[in-house]
N, C-alpha and C positions, 0 to 999 in steps of 0.2 A: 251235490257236488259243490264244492268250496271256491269260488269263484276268483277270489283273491290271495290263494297260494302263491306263494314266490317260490318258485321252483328252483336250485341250483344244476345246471348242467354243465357239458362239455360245452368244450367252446369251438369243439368240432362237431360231429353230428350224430355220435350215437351215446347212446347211456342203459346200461341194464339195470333191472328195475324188479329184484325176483325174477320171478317168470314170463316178465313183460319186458321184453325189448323195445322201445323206440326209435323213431325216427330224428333226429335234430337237424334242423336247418336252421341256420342264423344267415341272415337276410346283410345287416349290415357291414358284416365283419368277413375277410375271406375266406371264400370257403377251401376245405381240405378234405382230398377226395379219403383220406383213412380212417377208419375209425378208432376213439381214442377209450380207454376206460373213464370210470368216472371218479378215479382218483384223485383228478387236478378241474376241480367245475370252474365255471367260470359261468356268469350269467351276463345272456346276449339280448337281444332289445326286442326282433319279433321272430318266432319259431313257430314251429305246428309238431306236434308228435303224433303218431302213429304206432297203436299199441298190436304186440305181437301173440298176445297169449290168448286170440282166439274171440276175443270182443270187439277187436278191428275198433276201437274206439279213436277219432281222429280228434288234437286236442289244438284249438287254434290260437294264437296268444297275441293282443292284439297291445297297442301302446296308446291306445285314448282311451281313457277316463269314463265310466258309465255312470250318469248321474239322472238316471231315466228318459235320458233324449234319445236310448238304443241305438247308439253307435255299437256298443257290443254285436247285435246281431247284423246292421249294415254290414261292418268289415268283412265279420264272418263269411256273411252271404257273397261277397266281391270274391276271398278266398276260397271260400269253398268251392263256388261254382269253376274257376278258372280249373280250381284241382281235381275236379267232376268226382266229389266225395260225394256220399251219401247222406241226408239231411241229419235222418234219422241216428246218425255214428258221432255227428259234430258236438264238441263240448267247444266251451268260449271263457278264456282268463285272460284277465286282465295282468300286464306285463309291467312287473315292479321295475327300478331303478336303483341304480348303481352305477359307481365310475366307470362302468363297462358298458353302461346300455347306452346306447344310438340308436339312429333309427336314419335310412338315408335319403329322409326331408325335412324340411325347416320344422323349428320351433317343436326340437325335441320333447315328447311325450308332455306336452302342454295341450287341454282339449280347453279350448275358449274361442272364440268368436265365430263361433257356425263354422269350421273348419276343420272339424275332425272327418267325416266324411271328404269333405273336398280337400285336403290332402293326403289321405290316406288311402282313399280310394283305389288311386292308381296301383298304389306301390302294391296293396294287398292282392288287387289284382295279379299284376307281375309275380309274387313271391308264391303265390296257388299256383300257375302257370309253368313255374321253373319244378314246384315239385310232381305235377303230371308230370313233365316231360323227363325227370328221372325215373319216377316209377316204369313208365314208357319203355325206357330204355333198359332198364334191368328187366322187362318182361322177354323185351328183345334178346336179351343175352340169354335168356333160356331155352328159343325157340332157333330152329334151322333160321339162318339168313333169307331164305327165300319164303319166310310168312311174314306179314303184316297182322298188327295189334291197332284193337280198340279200348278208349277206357270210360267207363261212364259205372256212378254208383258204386265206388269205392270198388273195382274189379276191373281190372284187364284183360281180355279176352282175344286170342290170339288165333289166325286163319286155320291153326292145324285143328282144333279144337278144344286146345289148352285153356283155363282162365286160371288167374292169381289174384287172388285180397289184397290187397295194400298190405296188410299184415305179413303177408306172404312175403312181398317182395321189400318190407321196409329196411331189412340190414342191407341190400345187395345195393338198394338206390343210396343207402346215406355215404355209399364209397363214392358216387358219381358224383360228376364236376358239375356246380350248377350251367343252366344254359344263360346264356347274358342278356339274350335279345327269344323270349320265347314266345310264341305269335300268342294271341286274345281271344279267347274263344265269342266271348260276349254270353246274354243270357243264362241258362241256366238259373240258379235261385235270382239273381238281380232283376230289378222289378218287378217281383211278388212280394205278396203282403206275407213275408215269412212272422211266426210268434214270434217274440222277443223270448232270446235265449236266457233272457235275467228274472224273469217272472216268475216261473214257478219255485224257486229259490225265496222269491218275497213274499208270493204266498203261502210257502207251508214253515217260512219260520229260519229257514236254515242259511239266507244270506249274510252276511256278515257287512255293518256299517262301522264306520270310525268307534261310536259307542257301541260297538259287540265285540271287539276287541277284549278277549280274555289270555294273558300269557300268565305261565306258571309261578306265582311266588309275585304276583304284579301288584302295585300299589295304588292312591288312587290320589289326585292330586287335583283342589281346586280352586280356579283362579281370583283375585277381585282385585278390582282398579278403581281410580279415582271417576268419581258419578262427574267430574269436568273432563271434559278431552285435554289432554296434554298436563292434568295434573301430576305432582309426582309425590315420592317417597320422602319423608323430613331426611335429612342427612344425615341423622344420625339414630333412623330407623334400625332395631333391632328386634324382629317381632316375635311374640313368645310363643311357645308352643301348646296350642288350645288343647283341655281336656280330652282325653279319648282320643287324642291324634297322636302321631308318630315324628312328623317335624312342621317347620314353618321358616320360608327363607321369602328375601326379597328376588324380586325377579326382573331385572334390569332395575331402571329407577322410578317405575312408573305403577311395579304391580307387586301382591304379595301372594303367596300360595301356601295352601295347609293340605299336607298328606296326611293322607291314615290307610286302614288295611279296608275299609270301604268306602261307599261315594256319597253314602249320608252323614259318617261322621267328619269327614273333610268338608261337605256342604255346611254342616253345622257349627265347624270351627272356626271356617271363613269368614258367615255371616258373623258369625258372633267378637269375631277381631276387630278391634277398635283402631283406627287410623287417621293420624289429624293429615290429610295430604294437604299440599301446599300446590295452590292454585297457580294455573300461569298468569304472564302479566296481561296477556293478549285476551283474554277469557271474555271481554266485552267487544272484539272482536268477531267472535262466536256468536251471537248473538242475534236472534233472526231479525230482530228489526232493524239492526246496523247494518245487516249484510245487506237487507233490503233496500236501505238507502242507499248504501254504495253501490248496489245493481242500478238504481236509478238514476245517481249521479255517472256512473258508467256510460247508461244507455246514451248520453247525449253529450258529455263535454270524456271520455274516452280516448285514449291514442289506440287505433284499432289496426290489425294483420289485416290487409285483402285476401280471401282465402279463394273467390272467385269474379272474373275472371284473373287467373294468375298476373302476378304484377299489373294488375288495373288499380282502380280507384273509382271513386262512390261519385265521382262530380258526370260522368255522362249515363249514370240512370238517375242519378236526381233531378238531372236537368230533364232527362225525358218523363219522368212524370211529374214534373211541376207545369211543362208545357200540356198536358195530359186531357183530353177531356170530361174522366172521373178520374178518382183517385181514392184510393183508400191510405189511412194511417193508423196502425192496428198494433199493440202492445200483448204478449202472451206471457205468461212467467209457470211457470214449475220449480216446486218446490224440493227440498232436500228425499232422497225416498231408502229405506233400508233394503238388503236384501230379505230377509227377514225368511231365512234356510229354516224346513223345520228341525231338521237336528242340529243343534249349537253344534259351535268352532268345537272341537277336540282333538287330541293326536296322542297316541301311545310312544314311548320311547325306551330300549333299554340300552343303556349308553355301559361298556367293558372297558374300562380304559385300564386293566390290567393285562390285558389280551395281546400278542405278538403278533399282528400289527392292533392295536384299539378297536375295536367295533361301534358302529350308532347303528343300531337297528331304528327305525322308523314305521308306523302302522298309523297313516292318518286319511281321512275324507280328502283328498287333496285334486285338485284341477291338475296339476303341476307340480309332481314328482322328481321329473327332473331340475326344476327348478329347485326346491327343497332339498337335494343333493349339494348343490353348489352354493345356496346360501350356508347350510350348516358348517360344510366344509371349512369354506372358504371365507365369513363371518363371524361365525358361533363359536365351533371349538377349533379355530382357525383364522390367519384374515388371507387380506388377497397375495400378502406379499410373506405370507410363511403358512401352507394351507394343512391343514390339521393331516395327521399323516397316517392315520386311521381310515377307515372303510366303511362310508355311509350307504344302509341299504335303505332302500325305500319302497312299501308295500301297499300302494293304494288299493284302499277299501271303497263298499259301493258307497255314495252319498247320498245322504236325507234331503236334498238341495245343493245346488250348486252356485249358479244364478253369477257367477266369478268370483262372489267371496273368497271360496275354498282355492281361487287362482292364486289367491295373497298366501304369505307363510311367519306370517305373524305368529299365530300360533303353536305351528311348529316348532318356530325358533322360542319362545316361552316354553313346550314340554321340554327340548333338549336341556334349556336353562336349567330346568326344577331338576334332571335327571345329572345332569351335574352338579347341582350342591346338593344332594345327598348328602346325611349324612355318613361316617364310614362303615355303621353299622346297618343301612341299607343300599350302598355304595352297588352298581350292578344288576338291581333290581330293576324289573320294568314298572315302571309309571305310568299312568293316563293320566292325564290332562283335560279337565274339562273345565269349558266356561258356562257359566249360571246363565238363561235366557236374558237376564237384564244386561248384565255383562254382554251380549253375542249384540244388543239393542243399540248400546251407550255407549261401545266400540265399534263401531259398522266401519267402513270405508265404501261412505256414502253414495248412490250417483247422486253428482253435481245438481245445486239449484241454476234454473235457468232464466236469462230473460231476454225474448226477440223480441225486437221490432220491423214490424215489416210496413213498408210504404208499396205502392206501386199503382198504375197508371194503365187507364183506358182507352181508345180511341173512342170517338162516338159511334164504332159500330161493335164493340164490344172485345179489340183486340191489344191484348197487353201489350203494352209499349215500352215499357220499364219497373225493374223492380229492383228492391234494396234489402238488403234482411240484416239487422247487425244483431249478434247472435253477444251474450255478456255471460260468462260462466265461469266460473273456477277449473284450471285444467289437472286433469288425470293425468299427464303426462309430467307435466312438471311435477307434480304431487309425488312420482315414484324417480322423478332425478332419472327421468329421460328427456334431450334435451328440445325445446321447440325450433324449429326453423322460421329466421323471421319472426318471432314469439308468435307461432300458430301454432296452435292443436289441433291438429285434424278430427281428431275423436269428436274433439266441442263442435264441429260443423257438419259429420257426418249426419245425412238425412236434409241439409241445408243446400248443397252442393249436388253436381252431376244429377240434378232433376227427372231431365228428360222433358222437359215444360220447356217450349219456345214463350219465352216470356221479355222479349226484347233485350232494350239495354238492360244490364244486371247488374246487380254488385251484391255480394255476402262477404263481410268482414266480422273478424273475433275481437271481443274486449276481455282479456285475462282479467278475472276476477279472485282481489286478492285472500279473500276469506281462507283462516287455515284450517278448517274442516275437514278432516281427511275424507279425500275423494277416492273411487274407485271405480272397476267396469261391473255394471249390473247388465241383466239382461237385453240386449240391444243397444246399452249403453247412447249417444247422440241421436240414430235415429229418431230414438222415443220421444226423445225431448225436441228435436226439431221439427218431426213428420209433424207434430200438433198444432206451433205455429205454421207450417211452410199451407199444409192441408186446408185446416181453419180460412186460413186467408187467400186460399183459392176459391175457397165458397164463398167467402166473402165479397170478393170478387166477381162470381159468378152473378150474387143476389143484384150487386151493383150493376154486372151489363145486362140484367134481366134474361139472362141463359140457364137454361136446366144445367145445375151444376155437372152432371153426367153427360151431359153436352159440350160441353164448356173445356170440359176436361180434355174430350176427344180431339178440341178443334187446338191445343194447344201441345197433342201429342201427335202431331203428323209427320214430325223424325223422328218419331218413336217407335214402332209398329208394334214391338217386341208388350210395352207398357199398357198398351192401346189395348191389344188382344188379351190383357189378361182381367183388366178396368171389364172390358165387355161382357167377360166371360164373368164376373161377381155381379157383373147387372141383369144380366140374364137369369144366373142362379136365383137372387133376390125379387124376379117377377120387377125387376125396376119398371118399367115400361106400364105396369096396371098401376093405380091409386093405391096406394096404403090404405091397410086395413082403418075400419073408422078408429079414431080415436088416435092415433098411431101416426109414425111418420118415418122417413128410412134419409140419412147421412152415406155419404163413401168419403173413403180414402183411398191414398193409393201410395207406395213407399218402394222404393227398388234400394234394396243392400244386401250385402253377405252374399253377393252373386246372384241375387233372388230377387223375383216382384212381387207382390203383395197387393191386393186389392181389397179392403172390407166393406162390405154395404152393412149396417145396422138401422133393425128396425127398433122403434121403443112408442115407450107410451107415459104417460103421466100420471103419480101415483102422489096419495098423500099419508105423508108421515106426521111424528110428532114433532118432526123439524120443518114441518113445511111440504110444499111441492116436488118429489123429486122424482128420477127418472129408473122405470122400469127398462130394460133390454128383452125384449120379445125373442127376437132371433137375428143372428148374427150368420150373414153367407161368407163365405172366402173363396179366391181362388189365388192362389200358386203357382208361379213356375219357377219352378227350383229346377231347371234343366234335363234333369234325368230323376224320375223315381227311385231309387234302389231298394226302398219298402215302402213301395205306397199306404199302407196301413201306418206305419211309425209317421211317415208325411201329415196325414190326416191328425192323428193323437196330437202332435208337436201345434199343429195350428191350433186345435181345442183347447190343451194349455196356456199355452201361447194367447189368444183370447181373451180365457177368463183371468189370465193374470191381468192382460192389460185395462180390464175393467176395474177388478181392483186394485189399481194405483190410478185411476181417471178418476174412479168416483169418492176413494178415501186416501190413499197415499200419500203419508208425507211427515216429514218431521221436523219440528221446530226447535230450537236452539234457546235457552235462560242460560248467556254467560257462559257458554260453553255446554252446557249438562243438556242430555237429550228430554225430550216430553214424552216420549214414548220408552218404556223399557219392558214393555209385554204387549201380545197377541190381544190384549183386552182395552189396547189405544190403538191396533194397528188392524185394522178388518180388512178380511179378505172376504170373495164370493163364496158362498156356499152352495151347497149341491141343490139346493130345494129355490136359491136365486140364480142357477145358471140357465140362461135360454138357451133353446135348438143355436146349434150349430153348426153349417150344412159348409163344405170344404170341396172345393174342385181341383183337380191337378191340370197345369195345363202345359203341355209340352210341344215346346216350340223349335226345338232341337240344340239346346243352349247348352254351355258347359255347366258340370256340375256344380249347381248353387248351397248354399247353406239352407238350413231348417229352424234351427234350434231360435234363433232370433225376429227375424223379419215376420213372425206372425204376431211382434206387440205395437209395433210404431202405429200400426194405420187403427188403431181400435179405437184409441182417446179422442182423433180428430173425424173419427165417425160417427162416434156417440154425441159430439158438440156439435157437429152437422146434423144431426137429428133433430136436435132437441133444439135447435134456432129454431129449424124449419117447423117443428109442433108448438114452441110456445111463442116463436118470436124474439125469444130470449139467446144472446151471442156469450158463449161462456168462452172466456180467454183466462182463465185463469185456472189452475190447477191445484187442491183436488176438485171435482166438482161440489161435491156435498160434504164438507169440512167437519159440518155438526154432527154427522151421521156415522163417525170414524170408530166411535166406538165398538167392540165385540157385539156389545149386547148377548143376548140368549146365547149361548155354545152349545 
């Protein structure tokens, strides 16, 4: 089954189909109780069909993005269950984009910050809900007034002895008026470990990612930009067309592309194009040891945002731990890090601009579909103040990674580019777009390098009295020309803020760092980079008042209880309480975001390389409270990932800047964990009756400052500085 079909339907609720009739429900748009042919389609934002010719196949279509965090089968399971379909009947697609799609809660069809579950949730619920209770009622129109009807397992079942399939009754329900307020059933599939409905499709071959994208008569088109960030095109760039290719145009002023009718000779044209770019002026700006200095010059003569407590200032916890009786004064820095997607940026386009009204058809890996709607529009072949008057569709495919690269639409907007300078004798053709792995490296939209400082202050009996943390980063927000309040970034202090740590006087203030490095949201984005400092220097602290840092912790969350009980529950899992195994030694963290807490204990041990001493990961516990389960199994996966990603950016991750140009532009300077270095990973859920939290995030922050808790306490040695093992970044073996 083709997972990323864009269906065109009525924009009322029925559509014949052969021999298969349907059911249509649009969700966001009002409903009309008649049904229409499928003369005049219109495509609406989230539907379910229900098929009539006797396979009862029920088809659920969801608006977030599946990039392996299995939101696809969450939703489903919220829908389905409300509509008491049958497991075994549900199919699950992903819902394209168009000027017509809605959806009726924020931050339309955009799946990024652990929030496709937590808002979607609901609504799916609701919209399963409303079509029980049509089904329901068309069962009722067939039976005497005086029987009552049951529905469970795709069948209605009625007192006189009648039952009816959803099939049965799906034209009669798509007249009825949805209900506005239909009660919740609860349970049913949610909170089982259902399989993920996108798997077996990846297994036997037949899913379709951005690069599987095959349309008829299609082109292929590849990209290459300046090895300097912000380099551009000479002025008077006119680039030729390489042997064996079909064309070669420039693409804004930054980049060039060579088409041909395959993706080796376009690969081969590209490289092989000679281009003197012209460097920006700022390009030593770029540069990792500049920016480094200016992080240091930052951390300490800065004009900085209070970001906590609101409208405060730094002067009454400085004062309070300067009067202190220990104190610590503690420096962390994290470096620039790629998303590093294994399938490179790509996006298909077949742009009609002959067509009564123009078409953009659109087929890309994309986070954020509908956002890709409205830049094209309204940007591309459009601006804001004359918007292209054409009709952009948009077909999100599954992605190779996500990680929020695919949030950005850089890309996109460069395939549209190449699909309109066609020349006239491919003019209408569809194009793919792909960019070369070094390309996907040397262009990232970084997460930010960071640098805290945190100070803070002990009584003589071991209780904080004051703490400081100036946080020094380049912002994501500014970066996309949204604006700061106060010049704060929230994002740059996320994981710095709302602790849950009674840690006396306080203060966290941001210093905008001006480096023009294009930044972006990676996974976890601020947490990751704060939990490490904020974590670190709890332990830190702990060694200082001579408290088991797992002790330490608890005496510091006692208006917390929520954080407390989940800290418990990873020290528990972890045997915390018995001695580490010999040789060995065990780190926590602990991180509350995306609605979610997070606890990691990591055990490790000490190993030697040809670089030296570094550290093995034994086994790594987790526990969770994301609120509610909705697949506890996908919960468990998401921590596991989630994990070993965040080891590999603690122990290698990172990338350094000559004048702009990256150091890294392959998998062979940028090491990940492999399957054969991943330790046990033991994950607990723990449910405390909280609203529904995020998944997709909250299991990287607390990894890096558990592993540096570890490995003080095994060798004595305090790592503040990220990656841990610098030298060791290389692939090696594959």
């Amino acid at each position: 089954m083709n997972n990323i079909q864009q269906p065109t339907v009525s924009r009322r609720n029925f559509l014949a189909l052969g021999a298969s009739a349907v059911l249509i429900h649009s969700f966001d748009l009002p409903f009309a109780g008649k049904a229409m042919a499928a003369s005049a389609p219109q495509t609406v934002g989230v539907w379910v069909t229900i098929a009539t010719n006797g396979s009862e196949i029920v088809t659920i279509y969801v608006d977030r993005q599946e990039m392996g965090q299995g939101t696809m089968t969450g939703l489903a399971q919220a829908f389905a269950s409300e509509m008491c379909a049958k497991w075994g009947k549900v199919r699950v697609k992903m819902a394209g984009a168009s000027p017509l799609t809605g959806i009726s809660h924020p931050a339309p069809q955009v799946t990024a910050g652990s929030t496709g579950m937590r808002r979607s949730f609901g609504p799916m619920q609701k919209y399963g809900a409303q079509v029980r209770e049509v089904l329901l009622q068309a069962a009722r129109n067939r039976v005497p007034s005086t029987e009552t009807c049951s529905i469970a397992n795709g069948v209605v079942t009625c007192s006189d002895g009648q039952s009816f399939t959803f099939g049965q009754l799906a034209s009669e329900a798509a007249a009825l008026p949805l209900p506005t307020a239909p009660s919740i059933l609860g349970g049913g599939y949610v909170g089982r470990s259902m399989r993920r409905v996108d798997i077996p499709a990846k297994i036997n071959g037949s899913a379709v990612f951005g690069l599987d994208v095959m349309q008829p008569g299609q082109l292929f088109a590849v990209i290459k930009m300046s090895p300097v960030i912000g380099g551009k095109l000479p002025g008077s760039f006119t680039p030729r067309v390489p042997s064996g290719c079909l064309a070669a145009m420039a693409v804004g002023d930054n980049a060039v592309a060579v088409v041909a009718n395959n993706t080796w000779s376009a690969w081969q044209g590209v490289r092989n194009l000679g281009v003197n770019w012209v460097n920006p002026a700022n390009a030593s700006d770029m540069d990792s040891a500049n920016i480094d200095a200016v992080a240091a010059d930052l951390l300490v003569n800065g004009t900085a945002a209070v970001a906590e407590p609101p409208g405060g200032s730094s002067q009454a916890a400085l004062s309070a731990i300067a009067s202190s009786a220990k104190r610590i004064d503690a420096t962390y820095t994290l470096p620039y890090l790629a998303h590093a997607c294994l399938e490179p940026l790509n996006c298909t386009v077949k742009l009609d601009e002959s067509a009564s009204p123009p078409t953009c058809e659109i087929w890309a890996p994309t986070q954020a579909p509908g956002v890709c709607v409205s830049v094209v529009a309204n940007s591309v072949l459009g601006s804001p103040s004359s918007p292209w008057p054409g009709k952009v569709t948009v077909h999100p495919t599954f992605m190779g990674g996500g990680l929020g690269r695919k949030y950005e639409t850089d890309f996109v907007v460069q395939a549209v580019r190449v699909a309109k300078a066609l020349p006239p004798d491919l003019a209408g053709r569809p194009v793919k777009l792909m960019w070369p792995r070094e390309e996907d490296f040397s262009h990232d939209l970084y997460r930010p390098m960071s640098v805290c400082r945190i100070k803070a202050g002990l009584s003589s009996y071991g209780v904080v009295t004051g703490w400081y943390n100036r946080v020094v980063q380049p912002s994501i927000m500014a970066a996309h020309g949204w604006p700061l309040t106060n010049n704060l970034d929230g994002t740059a202090v996320d994981g710095a803020t709302n602790l849950g740590y009674s840690l006396g006087e306080r203060c966290v203030d941001y210093v905008r760092h001006p480096a023009p490095v294009p930044v972006g949201f990676l996974r976890s984005v601020g947490h990751a980079i704060n939990t490490f400092a904020v974590e670190s220097a709890i332990d830190e602290l702990a060694a200082k008042a001579r408290i088991n840092p797992y002790r330490f912790r608890l005496n510091l969350l006692t208006n917390a209880p929520a954080q407390a009980k989940v800290l418990q529950a990873a020290a528990k899992l972890s045997n915390w309480s018995s001695p580490a195994p010999a040789g060995s030694a065990r780190g926590m963290a602990l991180v509350t975001g995306f609605g979610s807490i997070v606890a990691i204990v990591a055990e490790v041990s000490a190993i030697t390389t040809a670089n030296g001493q570094e550290m093995k990961v034994n086994r790594i516990s987790c526990a969770i409270d994301c609120g509610f389960a909705v697949n506890p199994g996908q919960v468990i996966a998401q921590m596991e990932g989630a994990i070993i990603q965040g080891i590999s950016q603690a122990f290698w991750g990172q990338i350094r800047f000559n004048n702009g140009a990256s150091d890294v532009r392959n998998y062979n300077k940028y090491r990940v964990v492999k399957m054969r270095e991943t330790p046990l990973i033991d994950v607990v859920i723990v449910s405390q009756g909280s609203p529904l939290g995020g998944v997709g995030e909250p299991g990287v922050p607390a990894v890096a400052p558990a592993l540096a808790n570890a490995w003080a306490k095994l060798t004595g040695q305090r790592i503040r500085s990220l990656p841990m093992f610098p030298a060791s970044s290389t692939m090696g073996e594959l």
